[in-house]
Rosetta silent file (secondary structure, phi, psi, omega in degrees, C-alpha in Angstrom):
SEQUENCE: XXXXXXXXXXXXXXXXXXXXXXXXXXXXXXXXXXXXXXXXXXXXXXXXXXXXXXXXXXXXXXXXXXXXXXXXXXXXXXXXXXXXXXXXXXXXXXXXXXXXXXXXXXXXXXXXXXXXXXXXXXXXXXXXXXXXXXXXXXXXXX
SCORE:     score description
SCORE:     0.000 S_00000001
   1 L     0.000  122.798  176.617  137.082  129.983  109.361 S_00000001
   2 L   -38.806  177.485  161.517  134.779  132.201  106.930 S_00000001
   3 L   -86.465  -45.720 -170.788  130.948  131.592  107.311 S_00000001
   4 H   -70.825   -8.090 -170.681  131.165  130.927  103.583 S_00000001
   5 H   -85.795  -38.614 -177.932  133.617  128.315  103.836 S_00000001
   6 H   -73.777  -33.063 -150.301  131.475  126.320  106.596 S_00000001
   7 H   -81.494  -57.674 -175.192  128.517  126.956  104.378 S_00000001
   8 H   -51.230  -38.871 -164.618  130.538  124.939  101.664 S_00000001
   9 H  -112.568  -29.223  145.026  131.592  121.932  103.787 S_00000001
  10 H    -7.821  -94.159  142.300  128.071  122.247  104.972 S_00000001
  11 H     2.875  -79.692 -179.688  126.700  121.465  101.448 S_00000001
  12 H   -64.370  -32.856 -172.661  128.671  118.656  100.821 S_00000001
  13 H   -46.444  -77.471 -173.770  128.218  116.960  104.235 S_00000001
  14 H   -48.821  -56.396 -176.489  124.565  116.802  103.176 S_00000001
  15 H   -31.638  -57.220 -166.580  125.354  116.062   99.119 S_00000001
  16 H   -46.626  -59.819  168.559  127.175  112.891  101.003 S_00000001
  17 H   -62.017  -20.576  175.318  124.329  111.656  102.999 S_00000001
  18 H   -76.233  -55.292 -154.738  121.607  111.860  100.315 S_00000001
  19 H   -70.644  -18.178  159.052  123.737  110.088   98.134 S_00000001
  20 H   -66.994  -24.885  179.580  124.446  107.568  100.509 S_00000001
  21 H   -66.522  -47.037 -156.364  120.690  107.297  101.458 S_00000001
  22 H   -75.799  -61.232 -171.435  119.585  106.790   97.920 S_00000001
  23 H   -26.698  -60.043  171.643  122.481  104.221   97.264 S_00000001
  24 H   -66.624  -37.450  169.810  121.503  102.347   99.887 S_00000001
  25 H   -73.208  -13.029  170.572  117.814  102.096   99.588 S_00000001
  26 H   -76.896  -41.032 -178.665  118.252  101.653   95.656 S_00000001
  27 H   -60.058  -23.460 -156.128  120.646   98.266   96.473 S_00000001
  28 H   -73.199  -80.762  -99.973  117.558   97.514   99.037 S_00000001
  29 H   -98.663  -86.769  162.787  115.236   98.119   96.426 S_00000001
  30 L   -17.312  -38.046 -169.157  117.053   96.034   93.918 S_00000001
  31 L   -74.155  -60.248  158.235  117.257   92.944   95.581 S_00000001
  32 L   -55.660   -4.269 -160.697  113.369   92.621   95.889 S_00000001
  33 L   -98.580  106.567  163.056  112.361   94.232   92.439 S_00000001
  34 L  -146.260  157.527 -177.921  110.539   91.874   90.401 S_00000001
  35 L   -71.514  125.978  171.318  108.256   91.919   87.411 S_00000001
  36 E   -83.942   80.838 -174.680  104.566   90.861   88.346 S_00000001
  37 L   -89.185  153.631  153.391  103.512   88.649   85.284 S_00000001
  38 L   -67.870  179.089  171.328  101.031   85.713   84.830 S_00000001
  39 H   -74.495  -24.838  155.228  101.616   82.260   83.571 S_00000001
  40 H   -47.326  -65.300 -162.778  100.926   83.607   79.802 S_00000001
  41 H   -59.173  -40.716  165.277  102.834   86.460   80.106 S_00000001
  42 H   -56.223  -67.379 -158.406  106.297   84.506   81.343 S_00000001
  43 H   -43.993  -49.919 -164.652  105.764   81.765   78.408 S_00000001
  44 H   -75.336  -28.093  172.848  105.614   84.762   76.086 S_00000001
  45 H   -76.831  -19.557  149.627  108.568   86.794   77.002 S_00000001
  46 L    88.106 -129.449 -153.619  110.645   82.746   75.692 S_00000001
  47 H   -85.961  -26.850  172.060  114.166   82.922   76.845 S_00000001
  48 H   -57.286  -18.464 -178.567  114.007   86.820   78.373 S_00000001
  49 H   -84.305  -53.398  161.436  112.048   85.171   81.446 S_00000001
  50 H   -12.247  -86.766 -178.968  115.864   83.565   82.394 S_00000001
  51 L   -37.618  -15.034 -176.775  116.940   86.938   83.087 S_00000001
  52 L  -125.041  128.336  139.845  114.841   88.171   85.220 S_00000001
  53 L   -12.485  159.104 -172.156  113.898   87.886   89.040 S_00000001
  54 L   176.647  144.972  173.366  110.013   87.337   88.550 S_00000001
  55 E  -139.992  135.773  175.669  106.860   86.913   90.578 S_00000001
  56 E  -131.625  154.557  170.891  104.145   85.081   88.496 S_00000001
  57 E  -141.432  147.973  174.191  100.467   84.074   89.318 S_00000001
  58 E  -157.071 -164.202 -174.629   98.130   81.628   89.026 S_00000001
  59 E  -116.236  141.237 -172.587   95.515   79.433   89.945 S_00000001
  60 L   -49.159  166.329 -157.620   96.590   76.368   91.960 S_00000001
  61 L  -122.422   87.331  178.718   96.338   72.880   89.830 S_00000001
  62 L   -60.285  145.143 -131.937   94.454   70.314   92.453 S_00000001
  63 L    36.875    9.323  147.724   96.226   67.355   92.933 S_00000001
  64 L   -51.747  -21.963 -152.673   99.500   68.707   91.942 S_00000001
  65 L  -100.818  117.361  111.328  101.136   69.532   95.106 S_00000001
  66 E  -108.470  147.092 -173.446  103.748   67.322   96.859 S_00000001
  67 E   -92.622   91.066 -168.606  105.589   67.706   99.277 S_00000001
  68 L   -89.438  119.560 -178.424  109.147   66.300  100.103 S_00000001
  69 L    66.915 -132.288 -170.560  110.872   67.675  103.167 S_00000001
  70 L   -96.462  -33.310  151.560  111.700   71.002  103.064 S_00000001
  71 L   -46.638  148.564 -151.501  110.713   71.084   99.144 S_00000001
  72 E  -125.533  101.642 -165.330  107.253   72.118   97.935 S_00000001
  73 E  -116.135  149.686 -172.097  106.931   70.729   93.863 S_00000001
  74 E   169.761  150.941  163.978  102.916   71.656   92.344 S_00000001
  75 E   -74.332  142.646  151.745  101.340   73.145   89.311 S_00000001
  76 L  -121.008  178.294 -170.312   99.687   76.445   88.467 S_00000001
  77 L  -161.506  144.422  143.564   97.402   77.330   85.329 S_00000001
  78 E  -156.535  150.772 -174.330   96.394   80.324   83.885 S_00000001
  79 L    65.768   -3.247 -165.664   94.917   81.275   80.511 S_00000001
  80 L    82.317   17.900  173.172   95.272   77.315   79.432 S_00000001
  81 E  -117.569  160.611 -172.811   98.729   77.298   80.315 S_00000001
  82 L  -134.088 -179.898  162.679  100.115   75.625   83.099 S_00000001
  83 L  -132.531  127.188 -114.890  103.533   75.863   84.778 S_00000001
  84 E  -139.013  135.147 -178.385  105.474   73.341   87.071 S_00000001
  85 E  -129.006  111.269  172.585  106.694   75.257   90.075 S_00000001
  86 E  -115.498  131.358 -157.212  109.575   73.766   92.697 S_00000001
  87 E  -114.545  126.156 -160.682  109.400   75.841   95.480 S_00000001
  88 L   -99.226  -11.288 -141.454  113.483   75.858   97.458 S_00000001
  89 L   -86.162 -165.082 -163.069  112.629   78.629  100.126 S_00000001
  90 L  -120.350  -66.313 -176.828  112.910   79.073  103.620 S_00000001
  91 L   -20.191  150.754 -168.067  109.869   80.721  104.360 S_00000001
  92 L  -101.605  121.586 -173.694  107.094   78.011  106.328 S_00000001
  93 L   -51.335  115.522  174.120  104.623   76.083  103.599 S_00000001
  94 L   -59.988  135.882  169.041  100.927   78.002  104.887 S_00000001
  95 L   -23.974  -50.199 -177.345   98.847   75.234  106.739 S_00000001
  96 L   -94.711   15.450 -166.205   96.399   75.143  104.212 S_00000001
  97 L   -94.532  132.719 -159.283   97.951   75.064  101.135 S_00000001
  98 L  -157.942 -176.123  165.934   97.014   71.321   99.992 S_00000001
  99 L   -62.445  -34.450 -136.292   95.599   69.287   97.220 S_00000001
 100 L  -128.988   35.638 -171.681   92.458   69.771   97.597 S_00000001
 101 L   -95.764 -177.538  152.622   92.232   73.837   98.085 S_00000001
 102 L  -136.134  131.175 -156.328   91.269   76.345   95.195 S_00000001
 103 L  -155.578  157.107 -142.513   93.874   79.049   95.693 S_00000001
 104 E  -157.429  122.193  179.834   95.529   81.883   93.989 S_00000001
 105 E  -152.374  147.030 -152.536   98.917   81.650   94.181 S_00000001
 106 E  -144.218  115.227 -142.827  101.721   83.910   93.545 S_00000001
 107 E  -125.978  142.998  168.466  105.588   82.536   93.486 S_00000001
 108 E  -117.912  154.493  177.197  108.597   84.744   93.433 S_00000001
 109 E   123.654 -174.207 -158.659  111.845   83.492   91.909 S_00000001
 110 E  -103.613  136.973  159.600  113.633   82.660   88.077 S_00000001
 111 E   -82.649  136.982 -169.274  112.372   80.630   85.790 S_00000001
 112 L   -80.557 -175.063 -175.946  115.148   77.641   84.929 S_00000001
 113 L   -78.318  -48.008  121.141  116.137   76.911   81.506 S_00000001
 114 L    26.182  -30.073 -168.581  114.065   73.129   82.117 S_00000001
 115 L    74.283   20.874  147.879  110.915   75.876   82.374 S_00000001
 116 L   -92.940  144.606 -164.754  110.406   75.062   85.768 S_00000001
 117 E   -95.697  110.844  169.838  110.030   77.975   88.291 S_00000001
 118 E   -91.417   98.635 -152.602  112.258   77.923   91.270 S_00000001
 119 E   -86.131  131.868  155.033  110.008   79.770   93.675 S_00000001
 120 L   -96.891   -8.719 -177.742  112.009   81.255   96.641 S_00000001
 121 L  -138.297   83.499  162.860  108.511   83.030   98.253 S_00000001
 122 L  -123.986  162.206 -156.110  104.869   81.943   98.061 S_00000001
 123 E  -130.104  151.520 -164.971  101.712   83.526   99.001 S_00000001
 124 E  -151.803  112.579  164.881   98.611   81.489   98.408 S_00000001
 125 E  -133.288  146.183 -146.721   95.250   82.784   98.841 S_00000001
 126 L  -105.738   70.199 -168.110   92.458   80.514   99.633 S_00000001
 127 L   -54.584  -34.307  166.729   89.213   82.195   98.489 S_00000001
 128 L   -85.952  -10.336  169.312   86.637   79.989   99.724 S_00000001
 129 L   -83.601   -2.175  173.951   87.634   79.519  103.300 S_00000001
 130 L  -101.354    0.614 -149.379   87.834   83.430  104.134 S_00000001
 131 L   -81.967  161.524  176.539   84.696   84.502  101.780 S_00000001
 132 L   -89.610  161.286 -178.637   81.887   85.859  104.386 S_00000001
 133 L   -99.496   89.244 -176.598   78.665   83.327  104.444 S_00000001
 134 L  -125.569   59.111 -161.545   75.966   85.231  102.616 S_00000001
 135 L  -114.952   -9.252  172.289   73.430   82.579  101.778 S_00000001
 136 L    94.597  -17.919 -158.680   71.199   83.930  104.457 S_00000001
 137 L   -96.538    7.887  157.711   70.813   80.962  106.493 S_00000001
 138 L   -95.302  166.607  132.999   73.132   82.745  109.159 S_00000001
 139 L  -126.006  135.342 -117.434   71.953   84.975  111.602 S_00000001
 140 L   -97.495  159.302 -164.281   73.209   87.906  113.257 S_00000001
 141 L  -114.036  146.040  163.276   72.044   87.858  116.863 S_00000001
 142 L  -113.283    0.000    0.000   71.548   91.705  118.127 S_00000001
């Protein structure tokens, strides 16, 4: 067998494996790939928000949230708009996510034709119970 021949088969061998790399991390890639929008911005795209995978945010709606089961059903608002969210996933509801939090919350999943969001992921963040205490009246011992 030539040098130039191995050189050849060589090539392709490799050609094979990138294209198998990128195939597979582009299917990866795909699965998770969603547009990061607001509760405005979905309303505004009308019937094009169907189509698309979608992670929208907003700020939770207090006294919206119940909970049934394994189902999670609550409001969000942004901008003066609000959106009705039923959240189907698997993922475990965070301990603090409640009526009576103020939270930033950020849902993955399709919006139905009904205009309710069928969240499959949410992340909730809870600004005032993590904020540092900088009212002075603590003090650091040295």
């Amino acid at each position: 067998m030539s040098s130039s021949n191995k050189k050849v088969k060589f090539t392709v061998g490799i050609g094979i494996i990138i294209v198998a790399v990128v195939a597979l991390a582009l299917s990866g890639f795909k699965k998770d790939y969603a547009y990061f929008k607001t509760v405005t911005e979905v309303y505004s795209m009308g019937s094009r928000a169907y189509d698309h995978q979608l992670k929208v945010k907003g700020d939770l709606v207090k006294g919206t949230v119940v909970k049934t089961g394994a189902e999670l059903n609550f409001q969000i608002t942004e901008g003066g708009q609000t959106m009705e969210i039923h959240y189907i996933g698997t993922d475990p509801i965070p301990d603090t996510f409640n009526n009576e939090m103020d939270a930033e919350v950020v849902v993955s999943g399709r919006l139905a034709q009904d205009n309710v969001f069928k969240a499959e992921r949410i992340q909730a963040k809870c600004a005032s119970k993590y904020e540092a205490d900088y009212s002075g009246d603590a003090q650091a011992s040295l």
